[in-house]
N, CA, C and O atoms as a GROMACS GRO file, in nm:
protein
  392
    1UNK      N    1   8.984  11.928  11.916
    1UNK     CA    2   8.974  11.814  12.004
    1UNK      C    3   8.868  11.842  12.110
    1UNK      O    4   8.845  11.956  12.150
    2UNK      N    5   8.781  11.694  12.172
    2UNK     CA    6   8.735  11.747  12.297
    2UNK      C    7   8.793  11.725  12.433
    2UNK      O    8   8.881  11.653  12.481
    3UNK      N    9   8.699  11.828  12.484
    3UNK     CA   10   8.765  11.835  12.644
    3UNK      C   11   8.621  11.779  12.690
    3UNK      O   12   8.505  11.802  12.656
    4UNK      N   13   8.710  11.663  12.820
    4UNK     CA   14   8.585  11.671  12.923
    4UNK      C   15   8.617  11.761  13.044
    4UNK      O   16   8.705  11.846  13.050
    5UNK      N   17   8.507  11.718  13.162
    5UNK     CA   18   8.520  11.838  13.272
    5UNK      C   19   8.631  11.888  13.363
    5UNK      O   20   8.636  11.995  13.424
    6UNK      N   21   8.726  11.778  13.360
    6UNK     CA   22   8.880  11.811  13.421
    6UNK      C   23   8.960  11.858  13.340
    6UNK      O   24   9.076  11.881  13.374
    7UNK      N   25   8.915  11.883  13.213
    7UNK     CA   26   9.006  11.951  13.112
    7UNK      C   27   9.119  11.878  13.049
    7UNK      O   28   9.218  11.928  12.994
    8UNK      N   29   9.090  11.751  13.065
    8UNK     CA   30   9.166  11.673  12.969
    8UNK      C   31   9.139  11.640  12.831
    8UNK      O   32   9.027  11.608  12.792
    9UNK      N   33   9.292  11.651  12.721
    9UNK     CA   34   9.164  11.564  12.579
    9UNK      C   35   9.172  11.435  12.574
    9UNK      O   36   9.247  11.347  12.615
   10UNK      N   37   9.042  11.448  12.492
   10UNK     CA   38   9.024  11.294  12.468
   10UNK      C   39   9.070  11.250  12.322
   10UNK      O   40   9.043  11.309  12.218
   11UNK      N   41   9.152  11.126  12.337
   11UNK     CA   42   9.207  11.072  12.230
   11UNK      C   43   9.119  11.046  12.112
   11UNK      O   44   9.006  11.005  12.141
   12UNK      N   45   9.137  11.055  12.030
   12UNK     CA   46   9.022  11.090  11.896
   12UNK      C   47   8.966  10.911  11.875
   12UNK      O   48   8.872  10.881  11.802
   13UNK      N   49   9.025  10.836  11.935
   13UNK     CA   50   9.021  10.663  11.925
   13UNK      C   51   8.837  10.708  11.984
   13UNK      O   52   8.733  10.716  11.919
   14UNK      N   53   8.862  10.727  12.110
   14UNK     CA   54   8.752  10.774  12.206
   14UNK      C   55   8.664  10.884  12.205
   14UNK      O   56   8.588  10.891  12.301
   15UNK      N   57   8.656  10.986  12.102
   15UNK     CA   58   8.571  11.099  12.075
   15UNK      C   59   8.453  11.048  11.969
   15UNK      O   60   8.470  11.022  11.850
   16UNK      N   61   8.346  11.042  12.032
   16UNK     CA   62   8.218  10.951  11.994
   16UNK      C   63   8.178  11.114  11.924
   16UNK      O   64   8.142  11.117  11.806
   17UNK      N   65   8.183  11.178  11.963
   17UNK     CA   66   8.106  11.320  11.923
   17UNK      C   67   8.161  11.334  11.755
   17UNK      O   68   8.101  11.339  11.648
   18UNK      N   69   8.319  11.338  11.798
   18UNK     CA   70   8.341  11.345  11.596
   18UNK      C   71   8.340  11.244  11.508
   18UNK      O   72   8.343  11.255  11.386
   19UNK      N   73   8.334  11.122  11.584
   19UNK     CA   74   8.285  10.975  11.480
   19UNK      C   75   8.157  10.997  11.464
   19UNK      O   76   8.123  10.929  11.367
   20UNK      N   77   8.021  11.084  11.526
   20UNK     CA   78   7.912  11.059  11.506
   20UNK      C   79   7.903  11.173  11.400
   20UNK      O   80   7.843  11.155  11.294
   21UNK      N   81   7.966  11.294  11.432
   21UNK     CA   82   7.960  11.425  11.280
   21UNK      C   83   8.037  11.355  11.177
   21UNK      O   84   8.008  11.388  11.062
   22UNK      N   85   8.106  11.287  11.187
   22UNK     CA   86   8.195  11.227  11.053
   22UNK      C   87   8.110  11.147  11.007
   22UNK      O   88   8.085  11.174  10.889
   23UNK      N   89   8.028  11.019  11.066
   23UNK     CA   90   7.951  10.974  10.957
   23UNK      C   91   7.798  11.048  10.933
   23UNK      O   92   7.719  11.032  10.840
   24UNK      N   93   7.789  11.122  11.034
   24UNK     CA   94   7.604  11.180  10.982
   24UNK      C   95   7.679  11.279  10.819
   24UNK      O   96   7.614  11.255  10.717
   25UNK      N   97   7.772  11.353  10.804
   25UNK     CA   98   7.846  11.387  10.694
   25UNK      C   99   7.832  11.338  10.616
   25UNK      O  100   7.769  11.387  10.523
   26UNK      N  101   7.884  11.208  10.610
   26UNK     CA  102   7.919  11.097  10.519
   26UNK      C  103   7.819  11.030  10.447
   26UNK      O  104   7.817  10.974  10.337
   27UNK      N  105   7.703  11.059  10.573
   27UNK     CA  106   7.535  10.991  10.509
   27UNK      C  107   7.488  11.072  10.410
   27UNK      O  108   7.438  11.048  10.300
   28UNK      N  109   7.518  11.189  10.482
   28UNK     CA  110   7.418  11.339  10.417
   28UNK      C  111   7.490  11.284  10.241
   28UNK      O  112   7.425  11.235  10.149
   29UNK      N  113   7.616  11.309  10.245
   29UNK     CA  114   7.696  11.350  10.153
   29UNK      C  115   7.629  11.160  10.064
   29UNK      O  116   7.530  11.151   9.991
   30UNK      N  117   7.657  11.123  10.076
   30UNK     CA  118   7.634  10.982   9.995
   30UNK      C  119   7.491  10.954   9.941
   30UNK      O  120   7.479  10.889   9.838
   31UNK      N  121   7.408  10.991   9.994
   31UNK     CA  122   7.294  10.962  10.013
   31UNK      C  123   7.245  11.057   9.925
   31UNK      O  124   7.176  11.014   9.833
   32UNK      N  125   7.272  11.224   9.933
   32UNK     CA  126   7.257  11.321   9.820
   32UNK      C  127   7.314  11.272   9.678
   32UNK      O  128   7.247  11.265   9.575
   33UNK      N  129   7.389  11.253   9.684
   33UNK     CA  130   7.510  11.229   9.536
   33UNK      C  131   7.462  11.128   9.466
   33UNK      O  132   7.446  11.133   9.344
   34UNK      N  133   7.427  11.008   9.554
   34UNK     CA  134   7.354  10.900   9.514
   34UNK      C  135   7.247  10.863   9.441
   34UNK      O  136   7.245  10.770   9.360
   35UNK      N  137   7.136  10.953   9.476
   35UNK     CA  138   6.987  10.981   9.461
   35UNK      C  139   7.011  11.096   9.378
   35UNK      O  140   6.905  11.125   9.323
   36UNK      N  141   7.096  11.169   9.346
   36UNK     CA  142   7.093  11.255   9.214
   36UNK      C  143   7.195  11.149   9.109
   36UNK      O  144   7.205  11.170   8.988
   37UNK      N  145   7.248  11.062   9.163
   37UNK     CA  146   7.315  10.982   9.022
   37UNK      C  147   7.184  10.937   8.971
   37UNK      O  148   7.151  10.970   8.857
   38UNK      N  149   7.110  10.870   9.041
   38UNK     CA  150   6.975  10.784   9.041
   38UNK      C  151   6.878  10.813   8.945
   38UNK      O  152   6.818  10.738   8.869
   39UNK      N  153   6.869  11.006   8.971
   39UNK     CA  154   6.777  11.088   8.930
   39UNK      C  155   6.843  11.082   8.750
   39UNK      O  156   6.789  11.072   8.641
   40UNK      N  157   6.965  11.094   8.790
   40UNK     CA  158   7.001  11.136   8.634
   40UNK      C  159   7.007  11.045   8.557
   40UNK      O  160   6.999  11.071   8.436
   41UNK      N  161   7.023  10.906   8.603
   41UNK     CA  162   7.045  10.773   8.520
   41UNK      C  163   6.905  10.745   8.514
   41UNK      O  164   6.904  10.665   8.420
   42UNK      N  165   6.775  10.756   8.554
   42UNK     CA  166   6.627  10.747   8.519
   42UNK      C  167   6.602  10.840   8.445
   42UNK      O  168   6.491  10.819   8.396
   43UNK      N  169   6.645  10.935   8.409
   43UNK     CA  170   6.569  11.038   8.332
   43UNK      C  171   6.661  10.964   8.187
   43UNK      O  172   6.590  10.937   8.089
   44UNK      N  173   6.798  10.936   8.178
   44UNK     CA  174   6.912  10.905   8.065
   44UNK      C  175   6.838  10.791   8.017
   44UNK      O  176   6.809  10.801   7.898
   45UNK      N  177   6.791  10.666   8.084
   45UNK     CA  178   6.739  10.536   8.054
   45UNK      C  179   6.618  10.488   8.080
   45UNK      O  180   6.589  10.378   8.034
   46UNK      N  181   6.516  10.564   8.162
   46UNK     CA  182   6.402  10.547   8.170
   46UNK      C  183   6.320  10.634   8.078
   46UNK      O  184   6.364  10.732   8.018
   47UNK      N  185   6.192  10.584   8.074
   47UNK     CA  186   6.058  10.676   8.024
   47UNK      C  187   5.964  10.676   8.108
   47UNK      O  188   5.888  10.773   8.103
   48UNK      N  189   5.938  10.569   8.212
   48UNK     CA  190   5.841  10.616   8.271
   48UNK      C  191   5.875  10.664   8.436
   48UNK      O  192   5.962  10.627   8.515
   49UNK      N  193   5.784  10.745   8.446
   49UNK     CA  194   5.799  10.796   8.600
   49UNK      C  195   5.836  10.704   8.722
   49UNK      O  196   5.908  10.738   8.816
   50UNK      N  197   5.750  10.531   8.697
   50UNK     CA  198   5.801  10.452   8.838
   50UNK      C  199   5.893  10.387   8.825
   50UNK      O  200   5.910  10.305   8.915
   51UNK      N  201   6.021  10.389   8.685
   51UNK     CA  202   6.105  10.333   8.711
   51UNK      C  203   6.173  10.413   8.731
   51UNK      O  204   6.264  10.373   8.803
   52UNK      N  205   6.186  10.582   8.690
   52UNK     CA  206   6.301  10.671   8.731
   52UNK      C  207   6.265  10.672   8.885
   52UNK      O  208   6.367  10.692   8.951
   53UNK      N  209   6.142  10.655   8.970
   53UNK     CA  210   6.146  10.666   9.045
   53UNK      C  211   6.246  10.544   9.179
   53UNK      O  212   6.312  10.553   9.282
   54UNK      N  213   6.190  10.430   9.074
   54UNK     CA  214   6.298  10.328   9.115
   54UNK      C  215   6.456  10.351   9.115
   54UNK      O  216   6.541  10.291   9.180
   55UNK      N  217   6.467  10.433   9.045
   55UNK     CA  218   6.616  10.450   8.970
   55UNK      C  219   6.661  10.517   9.113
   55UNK      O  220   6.763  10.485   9.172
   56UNK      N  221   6.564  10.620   9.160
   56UNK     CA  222   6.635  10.779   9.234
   56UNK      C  223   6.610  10.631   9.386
   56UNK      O  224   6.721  10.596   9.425
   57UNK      N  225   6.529  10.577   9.440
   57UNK     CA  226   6.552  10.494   9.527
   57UNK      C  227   6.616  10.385   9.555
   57UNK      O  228   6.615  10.332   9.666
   58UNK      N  229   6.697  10.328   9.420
   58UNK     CA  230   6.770  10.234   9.455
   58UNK      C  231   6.954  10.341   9.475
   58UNK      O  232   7.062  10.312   9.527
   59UNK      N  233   6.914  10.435   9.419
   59UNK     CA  234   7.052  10.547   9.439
   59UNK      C  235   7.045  10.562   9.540
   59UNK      O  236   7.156  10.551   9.592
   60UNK      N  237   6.934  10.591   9.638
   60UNK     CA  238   6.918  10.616   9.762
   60UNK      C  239   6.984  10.554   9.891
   60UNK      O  240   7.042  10.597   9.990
   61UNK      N  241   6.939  10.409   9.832
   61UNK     CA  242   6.989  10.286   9.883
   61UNK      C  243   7.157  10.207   9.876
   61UNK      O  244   7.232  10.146   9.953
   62UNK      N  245   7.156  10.232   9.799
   62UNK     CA  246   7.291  10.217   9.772
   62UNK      C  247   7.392  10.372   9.853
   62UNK      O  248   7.482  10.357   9.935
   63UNK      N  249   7.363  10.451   9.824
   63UNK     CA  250   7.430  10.599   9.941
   63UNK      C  251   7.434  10.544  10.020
   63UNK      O  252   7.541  10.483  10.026
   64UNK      N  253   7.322  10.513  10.153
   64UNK     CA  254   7.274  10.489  10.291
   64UNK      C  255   7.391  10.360  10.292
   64UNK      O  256   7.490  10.374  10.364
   65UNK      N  257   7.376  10.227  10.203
   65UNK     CA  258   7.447  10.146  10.221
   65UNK      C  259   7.593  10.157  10.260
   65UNK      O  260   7.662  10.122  10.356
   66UNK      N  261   7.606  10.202  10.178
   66UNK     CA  262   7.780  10.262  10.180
   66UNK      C  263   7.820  10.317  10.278
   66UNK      O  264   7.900  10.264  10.356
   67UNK      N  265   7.763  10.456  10.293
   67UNK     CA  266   7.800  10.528  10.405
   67UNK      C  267   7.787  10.424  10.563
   67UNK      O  268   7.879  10.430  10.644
   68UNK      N  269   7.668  10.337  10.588
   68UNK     CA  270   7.663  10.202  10.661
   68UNK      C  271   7.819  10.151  10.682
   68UNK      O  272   7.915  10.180  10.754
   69UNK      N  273   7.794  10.079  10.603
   69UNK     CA  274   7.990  10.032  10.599
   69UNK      C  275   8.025  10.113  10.645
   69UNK      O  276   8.013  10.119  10.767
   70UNK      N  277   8.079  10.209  10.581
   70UNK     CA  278   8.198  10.300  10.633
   70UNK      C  279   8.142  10.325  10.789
   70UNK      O  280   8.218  10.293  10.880
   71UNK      N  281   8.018  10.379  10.821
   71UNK     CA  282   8.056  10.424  10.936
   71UNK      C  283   8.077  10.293  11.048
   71UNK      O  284   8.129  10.316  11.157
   72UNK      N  285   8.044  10.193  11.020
   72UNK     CA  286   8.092  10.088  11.109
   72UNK      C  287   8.198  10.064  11.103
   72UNK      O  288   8.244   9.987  11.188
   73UNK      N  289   8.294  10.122  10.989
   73UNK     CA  290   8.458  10.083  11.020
   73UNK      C  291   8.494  10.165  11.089
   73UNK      O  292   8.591  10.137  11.159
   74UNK      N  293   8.420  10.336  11.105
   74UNK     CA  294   8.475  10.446  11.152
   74UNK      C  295   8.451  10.374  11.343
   74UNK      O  296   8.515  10.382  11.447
   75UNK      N  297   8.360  10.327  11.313
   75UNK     CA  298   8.311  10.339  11.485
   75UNK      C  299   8.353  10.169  11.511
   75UNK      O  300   8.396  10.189  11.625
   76UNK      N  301   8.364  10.078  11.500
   76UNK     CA  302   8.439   9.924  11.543
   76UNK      C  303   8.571   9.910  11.494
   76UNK      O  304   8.646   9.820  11.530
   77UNK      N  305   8.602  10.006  11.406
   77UNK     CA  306   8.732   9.954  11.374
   77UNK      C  307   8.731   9.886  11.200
   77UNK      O  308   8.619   9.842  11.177
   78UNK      N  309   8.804   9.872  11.108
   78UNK     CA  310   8.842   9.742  11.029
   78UNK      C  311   8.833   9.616  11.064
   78UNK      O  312   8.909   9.554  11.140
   79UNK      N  313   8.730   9.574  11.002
   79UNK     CA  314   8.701   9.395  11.013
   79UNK      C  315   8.829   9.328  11.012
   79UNK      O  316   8.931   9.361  10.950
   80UNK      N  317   8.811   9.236  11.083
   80UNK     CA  318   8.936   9.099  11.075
   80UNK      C  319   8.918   9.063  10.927
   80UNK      O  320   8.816   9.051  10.860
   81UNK      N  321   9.068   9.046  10.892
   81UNK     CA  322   9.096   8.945  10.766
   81UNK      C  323   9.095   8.844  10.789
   81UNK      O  324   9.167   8.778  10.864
   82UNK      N  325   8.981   8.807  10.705
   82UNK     CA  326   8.940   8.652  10.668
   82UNK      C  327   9.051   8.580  10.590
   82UNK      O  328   9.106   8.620  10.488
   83UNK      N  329   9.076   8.442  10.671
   83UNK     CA  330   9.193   8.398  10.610
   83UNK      C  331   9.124   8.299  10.513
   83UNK      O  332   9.009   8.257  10.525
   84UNK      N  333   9.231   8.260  10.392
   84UNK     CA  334   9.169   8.185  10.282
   84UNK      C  335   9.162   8.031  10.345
   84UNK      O  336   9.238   7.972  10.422
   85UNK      N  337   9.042   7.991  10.282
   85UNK     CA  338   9.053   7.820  10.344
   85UNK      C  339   9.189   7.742  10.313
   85UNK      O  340   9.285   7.785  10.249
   86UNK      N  341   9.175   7.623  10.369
   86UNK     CA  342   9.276   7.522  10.348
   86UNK      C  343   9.236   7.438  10.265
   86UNK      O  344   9.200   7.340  10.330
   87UNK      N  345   9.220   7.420  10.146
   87UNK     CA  346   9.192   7.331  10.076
   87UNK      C  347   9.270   7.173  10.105
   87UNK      O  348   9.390   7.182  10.133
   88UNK      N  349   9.221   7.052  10.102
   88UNK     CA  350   9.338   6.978  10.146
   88UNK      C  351   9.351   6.899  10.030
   88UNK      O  352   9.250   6.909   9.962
   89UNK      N  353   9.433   6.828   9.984
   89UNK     CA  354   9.501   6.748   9.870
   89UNK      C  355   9.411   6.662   9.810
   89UNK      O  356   9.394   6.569   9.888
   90UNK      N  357   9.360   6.650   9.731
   90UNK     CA  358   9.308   6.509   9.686
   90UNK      C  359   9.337   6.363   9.693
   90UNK      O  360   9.443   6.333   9.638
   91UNK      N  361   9.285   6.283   9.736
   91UNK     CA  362   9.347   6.164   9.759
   91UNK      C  363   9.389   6.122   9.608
   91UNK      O  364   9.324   6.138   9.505
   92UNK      N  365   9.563   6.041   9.629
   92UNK     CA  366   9.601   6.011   9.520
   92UNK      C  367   9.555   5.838   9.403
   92UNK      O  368   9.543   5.719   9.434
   93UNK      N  369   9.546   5.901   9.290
   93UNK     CA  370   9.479   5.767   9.281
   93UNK      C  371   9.514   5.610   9.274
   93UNK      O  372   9.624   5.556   9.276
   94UNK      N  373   9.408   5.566   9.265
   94UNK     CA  374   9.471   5.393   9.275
   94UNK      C  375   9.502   5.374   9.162
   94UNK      O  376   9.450   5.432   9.067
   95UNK      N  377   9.627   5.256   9.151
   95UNK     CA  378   9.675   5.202   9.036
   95UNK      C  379   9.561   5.159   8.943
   95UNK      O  380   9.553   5.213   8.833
   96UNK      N  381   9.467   5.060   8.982
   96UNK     CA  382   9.363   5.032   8.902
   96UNK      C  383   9.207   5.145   8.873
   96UNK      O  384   9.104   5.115   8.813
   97UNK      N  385   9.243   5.272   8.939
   97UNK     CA  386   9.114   5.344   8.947
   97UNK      C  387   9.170   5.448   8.918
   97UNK      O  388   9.280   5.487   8.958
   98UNK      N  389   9.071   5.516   8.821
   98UNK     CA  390   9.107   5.694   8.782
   98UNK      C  391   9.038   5.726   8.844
   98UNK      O  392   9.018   5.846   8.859
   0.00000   0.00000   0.00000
């Protein structure tokens, strides 16, 4: 845990220091794994060099993405649930009209 200068801890809600090592982690880690899925699925399905190269940068992209999300849930919280619309009834029809 951290301490500030009166030697109190700080509630982990409020420790910006380990939400910021938890997602730079999370980047490193996603972003590697990603761009070697990338690497390996361009070499499995590509032949030429600028689409494996496409391959290892859209892996790239997709890591960074992810880890994105997550670290905005780590640091705002879980998004509000979106409630489902209200659809409303169809008007019923007229005797003489379908």
């Amino acid at each position: 845990m951290a301490e500030d200068s009166t030697g109190q801890i700080v509630p982990p809600k409020y420790d910006v220091n380990a939400k910021w090592d938890a997602c730079l982690d999370l980047t490193v880690r996603r972003f590697v794994y990603s761009s070697l899925a990338g690497a390996f699925s361009g070499l499995l399905f590509f032949r030429s060099p600028v689409t494996r190269w496409a391959s290892v940068a859209f892996g790239a992209g997709v890591g960074i993405g992810s880890a994105y999300t997550d670290c905005s849930h780590i640091f705002y919280g879980s998004p509000a649930k979106l409630a489902s619309p209200k659809i409303a009834d169809p008007p019923a029809p007229q005797d003489g009209q379908e």
